[in-house]
C-alpha positions, 0 to 999 in steps of 0.5 A: 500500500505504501508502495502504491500511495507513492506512486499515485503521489508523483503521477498527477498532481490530483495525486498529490491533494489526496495525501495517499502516503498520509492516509496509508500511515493513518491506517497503519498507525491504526492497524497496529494499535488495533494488535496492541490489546492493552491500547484496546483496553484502555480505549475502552476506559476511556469511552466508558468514562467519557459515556457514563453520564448520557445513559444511552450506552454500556460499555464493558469494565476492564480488569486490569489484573489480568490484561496484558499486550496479548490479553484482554480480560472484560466485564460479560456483556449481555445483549442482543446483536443489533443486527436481529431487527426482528428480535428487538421488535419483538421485545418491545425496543422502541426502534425510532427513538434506538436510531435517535439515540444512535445519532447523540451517541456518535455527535457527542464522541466526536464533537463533545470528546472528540474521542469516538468509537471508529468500527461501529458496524453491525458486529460490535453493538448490542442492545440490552433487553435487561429491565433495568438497562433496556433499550440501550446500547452495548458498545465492543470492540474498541481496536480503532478509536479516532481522535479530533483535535480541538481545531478539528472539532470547531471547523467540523462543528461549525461546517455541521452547522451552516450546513444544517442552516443551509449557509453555504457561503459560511461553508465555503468561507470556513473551508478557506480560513482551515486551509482547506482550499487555495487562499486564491478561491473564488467564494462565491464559486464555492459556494455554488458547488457545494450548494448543488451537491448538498440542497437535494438531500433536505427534507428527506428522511434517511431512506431516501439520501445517501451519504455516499452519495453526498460524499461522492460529489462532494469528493468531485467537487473537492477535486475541482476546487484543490480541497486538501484532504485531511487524513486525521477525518477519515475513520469520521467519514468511514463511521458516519457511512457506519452510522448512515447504514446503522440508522436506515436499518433501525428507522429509515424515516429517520431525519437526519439533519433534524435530530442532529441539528439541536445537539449541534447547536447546544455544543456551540453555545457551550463553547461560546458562553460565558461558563466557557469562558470563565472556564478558560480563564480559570485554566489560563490563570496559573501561568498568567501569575506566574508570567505577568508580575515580571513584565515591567522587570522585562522591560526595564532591562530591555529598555536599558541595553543597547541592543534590545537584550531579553527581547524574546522574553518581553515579546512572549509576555506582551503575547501573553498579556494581550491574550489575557486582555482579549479573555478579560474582554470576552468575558465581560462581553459575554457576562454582559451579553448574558445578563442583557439577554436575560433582562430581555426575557423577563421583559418579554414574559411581563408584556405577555403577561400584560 
């Protein structure tokens, strides 16, 4: 594979853009990892941790004892494969709301943890018909995990969304700022291509859109307009399709683009509110006390010798202090933003009740 990753590289320059090499090393960092049963194990500690509150989904305990690089020694798990449709009707599983709960688990694994689940097929989830869990997932075989860095986790969040809203020059504009495309493209242009390959598929329910479709000519239109493709997103292209399939099984009425879309937007106003940002204050403050009371040392001694000396200390504190000030101004904003909108609720509710 890698052999012929390198020569699809150097034949065009199509070649090139698709980072063959790239997603060959992705897969082989994965396939080992996925060898490595004490890596499996701990992957697995990690979903249950980041799963225990949301109550949708069971994951197994490891015991630790007795797991080893070669052995994996877990809780019994006692389900249904969720393959037996059939089955799960006949004890009452409530398969509407089975594919509604499908889709939180996998938008909060990749846009709340960014830590997801990257071989949900058929064969790995069970469902529990156990009264006391019943109607929940159970989730096996954790090999192949992906990871989303928090740069990763805005763009695709943000993408989601103007998608959701039908905002496709907000698309096309994120797709320049990431990188994604040459500094160069046209806008508008953009805008248009992905506008054609995406407006057909709303309003539709699951069974009659394709994402594999929809990747396809977005893939197409990719290659007109020099999209990058990002190696780190694509076990998330892989699951979705997953997901696409899991979900047409389970509820083919199911919108899509409507269960997904209030999650998407309770995620961004997490991020952007006045909790995060006090949140983000209170991480930054250790190294604010410790940077900030030596800046006007820094600066008397800059000032003081001839040839600007300790010039790279003071550049990382003026850095630093500017960055305080923009925090201090986002949380004054937001505060202030927050207590305005909640002046204007009450007022609102008076006037109804008038």
């Amino acid at each position: 594979m890698r052999m012929m990753a390198g020569w699809v590289e150097s034949t065009s320059a199509d070649g090139k853009r698709l980072k063959p090499r790239e997603v060959v090393a992705e897969f082989d960092k994965y396939l080992h990892d996925e060898l490595d049963l004490l890596r499996e194990a701990a992957n697995a500690a990690q979903l249950r941790r980041n799963m225990q509150d949301l109550q949708l989904v069971m994951i197994p305990e490891m015991f630790w004892d007795y797991c080893m690089p070669d052995v994996m020694v877990m809780e019994r798990m006692n389900g249904v494969p969720i393959g037996q449709l059939q089955r799960l009707r006949d004890a009452g599983v409530d398969m509407g709301k089975l594919a509604r709960d499908g889709v939180t688990i996998f938008f909060t694994q990749v846009f709340k943890d960014g830590f997801f689940h990257a071989d949900m097929h058929p064969g790995n989830i069970q469902i529990s018909l156990e009264p006391s869990t019943f109607g929940r997932y159970i989730s096996l075989d954790f090999g192949i995990v992906g990871t989303l860095t928090a740069i990763d986790k805005e763009y695709l969040v943000q993408n989601f969304s103007a998608f959701f809203q039908r905002d496709y020059k907000r698309v096309a504009e994120l797709h320049l700022e990431s990188g994604w495309v040459p500094a160069g493209t046209r806008v508008d242009e953009l805008e248009g291509a992905i506008r054609a390959c995406c407006e057909p598929y709303f309003d539709r329910p699951l069974k009659e859109i394709s994402l594999g479709m929809v990747l396809m000519r977005l893939f197409q239109t990719s290659r007109r307009f020099h999209v990058e493709i990002q190696p780190q997103l694509v076990l998330l292209q892989k699951t979705l399709l997953n997901i696409e399939g899991l979900g047409r099984e389970l509820d083919p009425d199911l919108d899509l683009w409507s269960t997904a879309k209030p999650f998407l937007e309770k995620w961004m106003l997490e991020q952007v509110g006045p909790e995060k940002l006090l949140e983000q204050l209170k991480a930054e403050a250790p190294a604010y006390a410790k940077l900030l009371p030596g800046l006007p040392r820094l600066l008397a001694q800059y000032l003081k010798a001839p040839h600007g000396g300790n010039r790279r200390e003071l550049e990382e504190l003026l850095a630093e202090q500017k960055r305080t000030n923009k925090l201090l101004h986002s949380l004054i904003y937001g505060g202030l933003g927050f207590v305005l909108g909640l002046i204007a609720m009450q007022f609102v509710l008076r006037v109804r009740v008038f």
